[in-house]
N, C-alpha and C positions, 0 to 999 in steps of 0.2 A: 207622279209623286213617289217618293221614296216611303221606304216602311218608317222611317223616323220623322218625316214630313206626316205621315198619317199618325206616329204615337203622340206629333204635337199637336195635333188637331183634335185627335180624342182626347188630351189633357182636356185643352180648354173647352170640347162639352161637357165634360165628365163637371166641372164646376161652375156650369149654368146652373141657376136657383132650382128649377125644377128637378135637374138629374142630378145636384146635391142632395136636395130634400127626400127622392126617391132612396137613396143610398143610407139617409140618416134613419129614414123611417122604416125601410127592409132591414136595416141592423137591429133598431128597438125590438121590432117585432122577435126579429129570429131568433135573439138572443133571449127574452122572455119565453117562449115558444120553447125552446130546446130546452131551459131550466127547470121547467114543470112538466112532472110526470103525466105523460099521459096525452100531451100537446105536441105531437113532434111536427120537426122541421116543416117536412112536405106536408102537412093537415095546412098550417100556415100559408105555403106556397099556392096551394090549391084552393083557400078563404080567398087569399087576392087576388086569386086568376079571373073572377068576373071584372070586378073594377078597373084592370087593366085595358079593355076594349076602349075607356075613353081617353086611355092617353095614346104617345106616341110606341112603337117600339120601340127603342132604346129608352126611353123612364120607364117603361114595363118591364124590363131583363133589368135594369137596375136596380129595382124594387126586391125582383126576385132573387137578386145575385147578394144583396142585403139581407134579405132572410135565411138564404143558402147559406152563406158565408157565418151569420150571428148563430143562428141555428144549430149549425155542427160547433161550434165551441160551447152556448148555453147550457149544454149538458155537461159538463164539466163542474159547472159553479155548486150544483145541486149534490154532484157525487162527491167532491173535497168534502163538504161542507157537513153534508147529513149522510151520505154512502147512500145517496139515491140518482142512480142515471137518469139522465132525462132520456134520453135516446138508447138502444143497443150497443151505438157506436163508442160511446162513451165510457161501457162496463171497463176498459186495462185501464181507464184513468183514475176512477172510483178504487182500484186494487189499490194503486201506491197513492191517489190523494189522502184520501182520507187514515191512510195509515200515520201519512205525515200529519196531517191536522191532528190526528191521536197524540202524536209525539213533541205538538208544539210548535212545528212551521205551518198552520193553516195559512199565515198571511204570505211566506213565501211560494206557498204549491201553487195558491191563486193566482202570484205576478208571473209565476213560471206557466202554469197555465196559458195564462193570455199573450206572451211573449210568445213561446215555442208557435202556438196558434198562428200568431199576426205573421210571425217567420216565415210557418210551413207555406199559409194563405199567398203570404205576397210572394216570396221565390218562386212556386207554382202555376201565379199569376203569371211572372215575367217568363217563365218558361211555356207557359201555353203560347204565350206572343211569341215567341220567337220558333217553338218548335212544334205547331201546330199538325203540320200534313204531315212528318216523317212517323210522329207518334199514331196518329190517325190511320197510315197504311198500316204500321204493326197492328192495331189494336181488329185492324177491321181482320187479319190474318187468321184472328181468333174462331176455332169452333168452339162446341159446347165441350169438347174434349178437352181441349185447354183452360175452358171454364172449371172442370169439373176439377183438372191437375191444382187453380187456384185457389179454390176452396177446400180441398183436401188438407193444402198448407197450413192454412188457415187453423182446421181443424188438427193436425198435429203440431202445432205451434201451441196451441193453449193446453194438448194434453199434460205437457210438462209445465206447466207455467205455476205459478202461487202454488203450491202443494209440495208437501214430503211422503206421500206415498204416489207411486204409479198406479195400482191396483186401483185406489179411492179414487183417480179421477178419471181413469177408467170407465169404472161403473158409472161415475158418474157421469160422462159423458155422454156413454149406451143409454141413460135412463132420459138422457135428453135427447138424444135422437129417435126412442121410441115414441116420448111423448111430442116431437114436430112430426111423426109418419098419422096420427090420431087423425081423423076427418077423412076427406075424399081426395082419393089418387088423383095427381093432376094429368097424367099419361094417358091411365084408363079406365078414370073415373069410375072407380070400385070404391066403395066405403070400406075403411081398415080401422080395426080395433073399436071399433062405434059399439058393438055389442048391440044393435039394434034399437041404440036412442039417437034421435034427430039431434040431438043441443051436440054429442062428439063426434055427429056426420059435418057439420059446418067446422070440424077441426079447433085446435086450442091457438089462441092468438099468442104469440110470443109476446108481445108487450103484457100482456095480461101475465106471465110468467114473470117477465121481468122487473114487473110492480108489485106482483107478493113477493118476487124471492126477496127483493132488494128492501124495498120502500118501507110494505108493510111486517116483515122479517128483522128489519131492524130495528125499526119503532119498538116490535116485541121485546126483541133481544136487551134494547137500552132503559125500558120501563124493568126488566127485568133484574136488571143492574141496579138499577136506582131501591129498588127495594130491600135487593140484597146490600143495599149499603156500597157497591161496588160503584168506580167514576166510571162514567161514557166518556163523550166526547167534552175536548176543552169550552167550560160553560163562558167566553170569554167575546166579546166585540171587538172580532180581527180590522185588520185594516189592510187592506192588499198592500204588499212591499213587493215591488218589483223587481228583475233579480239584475246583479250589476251586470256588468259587460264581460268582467275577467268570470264570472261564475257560466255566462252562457259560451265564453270562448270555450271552459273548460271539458262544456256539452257538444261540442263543434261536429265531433264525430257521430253521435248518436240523433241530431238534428239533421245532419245530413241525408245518413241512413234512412230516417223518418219521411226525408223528404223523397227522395229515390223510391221507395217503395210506396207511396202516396200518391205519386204521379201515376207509375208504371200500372200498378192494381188500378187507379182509379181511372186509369184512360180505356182500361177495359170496359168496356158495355156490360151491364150486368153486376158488376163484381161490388161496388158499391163501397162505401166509406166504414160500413163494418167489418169484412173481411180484411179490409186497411188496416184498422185500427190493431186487431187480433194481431195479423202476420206480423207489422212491424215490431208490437211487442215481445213477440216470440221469438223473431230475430234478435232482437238487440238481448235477452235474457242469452240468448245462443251466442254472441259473441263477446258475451260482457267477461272480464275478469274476476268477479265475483256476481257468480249467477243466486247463489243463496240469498243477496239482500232482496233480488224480488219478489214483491207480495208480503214486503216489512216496510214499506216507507222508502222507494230508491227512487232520486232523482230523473235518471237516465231511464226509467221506464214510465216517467212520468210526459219526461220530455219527448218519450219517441212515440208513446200514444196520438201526444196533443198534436205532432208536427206532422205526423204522416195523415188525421183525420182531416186537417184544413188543407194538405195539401193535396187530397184525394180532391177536392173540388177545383184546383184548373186544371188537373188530369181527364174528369169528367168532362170537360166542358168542350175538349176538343175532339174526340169525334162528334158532338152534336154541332157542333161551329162549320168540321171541314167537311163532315160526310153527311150529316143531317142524322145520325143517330146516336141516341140519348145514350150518357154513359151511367146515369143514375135515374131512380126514382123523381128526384130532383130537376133535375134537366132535361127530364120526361114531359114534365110540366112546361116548365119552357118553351120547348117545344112547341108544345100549345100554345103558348104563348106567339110564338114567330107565326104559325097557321091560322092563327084569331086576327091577324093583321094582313094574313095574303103575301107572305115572307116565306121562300121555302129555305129552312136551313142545309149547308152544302158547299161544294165548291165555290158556285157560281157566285156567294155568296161575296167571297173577295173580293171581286171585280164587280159585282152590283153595287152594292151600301159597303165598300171598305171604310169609310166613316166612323158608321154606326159598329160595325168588326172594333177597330182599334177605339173606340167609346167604349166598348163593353173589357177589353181587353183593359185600359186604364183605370174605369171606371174598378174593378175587381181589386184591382193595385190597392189604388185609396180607397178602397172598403176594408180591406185588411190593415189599414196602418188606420183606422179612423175606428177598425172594433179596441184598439188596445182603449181608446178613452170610455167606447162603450161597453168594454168588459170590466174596465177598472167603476162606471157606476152600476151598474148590476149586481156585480156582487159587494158593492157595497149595500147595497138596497137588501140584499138576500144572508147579507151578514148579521143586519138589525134583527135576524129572524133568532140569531143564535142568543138572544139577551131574553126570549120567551121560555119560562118555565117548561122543562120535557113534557111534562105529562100534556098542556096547553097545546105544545108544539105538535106532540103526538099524534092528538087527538086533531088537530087542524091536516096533518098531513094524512090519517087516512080517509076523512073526507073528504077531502082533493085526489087521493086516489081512488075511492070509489064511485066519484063524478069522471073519471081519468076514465077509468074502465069501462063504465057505462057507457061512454062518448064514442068508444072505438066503433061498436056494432048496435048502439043502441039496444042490445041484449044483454038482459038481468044477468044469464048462463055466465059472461063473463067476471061479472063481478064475486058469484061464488068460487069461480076457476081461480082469481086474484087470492079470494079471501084460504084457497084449499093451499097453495101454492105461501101465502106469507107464514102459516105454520109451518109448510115443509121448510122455509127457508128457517125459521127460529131454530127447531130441532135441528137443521144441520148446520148451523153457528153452534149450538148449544155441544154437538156432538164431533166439532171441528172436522167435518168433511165438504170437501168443495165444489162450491157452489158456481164460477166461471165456467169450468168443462162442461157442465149440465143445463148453462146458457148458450153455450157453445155448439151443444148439440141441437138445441133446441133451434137456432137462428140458421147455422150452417148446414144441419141435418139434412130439409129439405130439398135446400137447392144443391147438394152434393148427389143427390139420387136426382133431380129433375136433369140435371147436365147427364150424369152414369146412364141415366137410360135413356134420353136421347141419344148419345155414343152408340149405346147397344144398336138399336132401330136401328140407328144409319147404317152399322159396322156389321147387320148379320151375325149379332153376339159375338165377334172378335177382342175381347181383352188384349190382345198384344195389341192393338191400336193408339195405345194411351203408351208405349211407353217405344212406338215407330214413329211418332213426329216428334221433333227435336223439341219443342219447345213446352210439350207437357212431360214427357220424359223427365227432362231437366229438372222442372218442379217436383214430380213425383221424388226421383234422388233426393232430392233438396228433403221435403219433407221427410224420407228415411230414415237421412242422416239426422236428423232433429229428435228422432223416435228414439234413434239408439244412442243421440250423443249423453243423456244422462249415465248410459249403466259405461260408457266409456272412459266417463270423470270418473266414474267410481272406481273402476278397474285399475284405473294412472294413479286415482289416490292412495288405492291401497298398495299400490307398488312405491307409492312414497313413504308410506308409513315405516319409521324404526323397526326394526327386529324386537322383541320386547328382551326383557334379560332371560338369560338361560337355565 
């Protein structure tokens, strides 16, 4: 049988009742799941991985390709709406959603949301199908050297991003990567900066960080407002407007780009759908024409967040598919999933169950083109939210994040971390210094030093190693030139500037 013989045969299981209903029900979930702080994606993937034993495999990667898929977009609806990510991954889209919901398009951020999403998801899809093993040999080509070159990116990609001083995010970056090195070395398991108490040997959870900066930081911030008499957010019951065709032709280029580095990061093992999110938006501020509008409300960075995070998940999915290893946290699971049924994921796997391959291949297709209806009721459901009084709403939202916190480690520890951390975030609203670099550190930090010094060990302490294989080199320039191209605008501008009079 031909590969187009097999995508018509996965059609028609993919719309059997049961691996429909698998599909509808992995979407509800994941899209709920990613919208609420504190409930992410993979917590979801890993509640359903027992119940999966009594179905087949293919309803069970359905199931989970539905929450996978709902999941990474649900964090979106939460950050437009109130400036609270449900995920990490979601922090560049929280930058320009909710500046736009300030400004009056909340109903369009949302259809642009779920559109770029269902985009990035399905083009992704169709390219996992077809380019499965060529992507698979590069990604397997990867060491940690090249891990470490794509999180670097990552990390100078947001240095410059939403901020007008270099200095301010800077620091504030350094202040976040001090606080991911807190707890015990993963190398050599030495406790750092603990200062000899047990609660910062078990280290600071970054979700915990990222629910007081954001969540509880802005609750502050908007009660704060409201006293002084000053507006928040539009007090107003949106209605998602979806965006026309000529408005996303107009985005054509920056969806692209979205999607291109969605795959490429996200077929890397390890690298994950937040460093996706990050680089693509760093990028596209790097080659936009007017880089100032981002981190004011700009389309094109809202769009390249959402397209490059949905379409990190068929990037993932193909080394786990062709080589048997997991390209996410995510797909980690799954994993499990294929070994709970005596499935080894792999090559062989083509010519064993290519069935069940091009099901799960089609089945992804129409899970992306079936979340636009489930994104369009979700945040309809999570818009009814914006008609409850702030103070009401406030107060509902930090009890839901301090049940968020609690649930991560079942440790109190965290929820004071949450509660230390949404002051730091008020004060630096209050004192407009930025807040993404210092999430940035916090999330990327780690795993830039866990790749750095695995290189090291391998390498005999060689640094010229990272920039003698071609393909973390590359990155590294890449990154550089990102470091330096602001003071280079500045230099061309001011060569453009008139002579004043004499």
């Amino acid at each position: 049988m031909s590969q187009l013989d097999f995508l018509l045969l996965g059609l028609v299981n993919t719309f059997e009742p049961l691996n429909l209903l698998m599909i509808l029900s992995g979407l509800t979930i994941g899209v709920l799941a990613g919208a609420l702080p504190g409930i992410t994606m993979l917590n979801a993937i890993v509640l359903v991985l027992p119940f999966t034993y009594l179905m087949g495999i293919v309803p069970s990667l359905l199931l989970m390709i539905g929450i996978y898929c709902g999941g990474i977009f649900g964090g979106s609806i939460t950050g437009i709406l109130f400036n609270i990510p449900g995920d990490p991954m979601n922090v560049p889209t929280t930058w320009e959603g909710y500046k736009l919901n300030k400004k009056g398009f909340v109903s369009k951020a949302l259809g642009m949301a779920i559109m770029t999403s269902a985009i990035g998801g399905f083009l992704s899809a169709l390219i996992m199908t077809v380019a499965s093993p060529p992507f698979a040999k590069v990604a397997l080509s990867f060491s940690s050297c090249e891990y470490f070159a794509v999180v670097f990116l990552g990390l100078a990609s947001v240095v410059i991003i939403g901020t007008r001083s270099i200095g301010s995010a800077l620091i504030s970056l350094f202040i976040g990567i001090s606080l991911g090195a807190v707890g015990m070395d993963d190398i050599y398991g030495v406790p750092r900066f603990s200062f000899g108490s047990r609660i910062l040997e078990t280290g600071i959870n970054f979700v915990t960080v990222l629910i007081g900066l954001f969540a509880i930081g802005e609750v502050l911030e908007q009660l704060s407002q409201k006293e002084k008499g000053g507006g928040g957010i539009i007090r107003t019951r949106p209605k998602t407007q979806l965006p026309r065709l000529d408005e996303l032709w107009a985005l054509r280029g920056t969806i692209l780009r979205g999607l291109g580095v969605g795959v490429i990061i996200g077929a890397i093992p390890g690298a994950g759908a937040t460093v996706t999110s990050f680089v693509s938006y760093g990028v596209e501020r790097q080659v936009s024409k007017t880089p100032e509008k981002f981190g004011t409300g700009c389309w094109e960075g809202l769009a390249a967040s959402e397209t490059a995070i949905n379409g990190s998940t068929g990037g993932a999915m193909i080394p786990l598919l062709t080589l048997g290893i997991p390209g996410s946290g995510a797909t980690a699971v799954m994993m499990g999933a294929f070994l709970l049924h005596g499935v080894q994921p792999g090559p062989l796997l083509f010519t064993k169950t290519p069935e069940a391959v091009y099901t799960i291949f089609v089945g992804m297709m129409v899970c992306n083109l079936i979340m636009i209806l489930a994104g369009l009721l979700t945040a309809r459901f999570f818009s009814e939210l914006m008609r409850i009084p702030e103070n009401i709403l406030g107060a509902f939202i930090i009890t839901f994040c301090l049940i968020g916190a609690f649930a991560l480690r079942n440790d109190m520890a965290d929820v004071w971390f949450m509660a230390l951390f949404g002051f730091l975030g008020f004060f630096m609203r209050r004192y407009a210094l930025p807040i993404p670099p210092l999430i940035l550190g916090v999330i990327l930090g780690p795993l830039a030093e866990n790749y750095f010094l695995t290189t090291m060990i391998g390498e005999a302490n060689d640094v010229t190693v990272f920039f003698r294989r071609p393909v973390s080199s590359c990155f590294l320039f890449l990154s550089i030139g990102l470091l330096f191209m602001p003071f280079l605008r500045r230099i061309r501008a001011s060569r453009k500037e008139p002579a004043g009079p004499s």
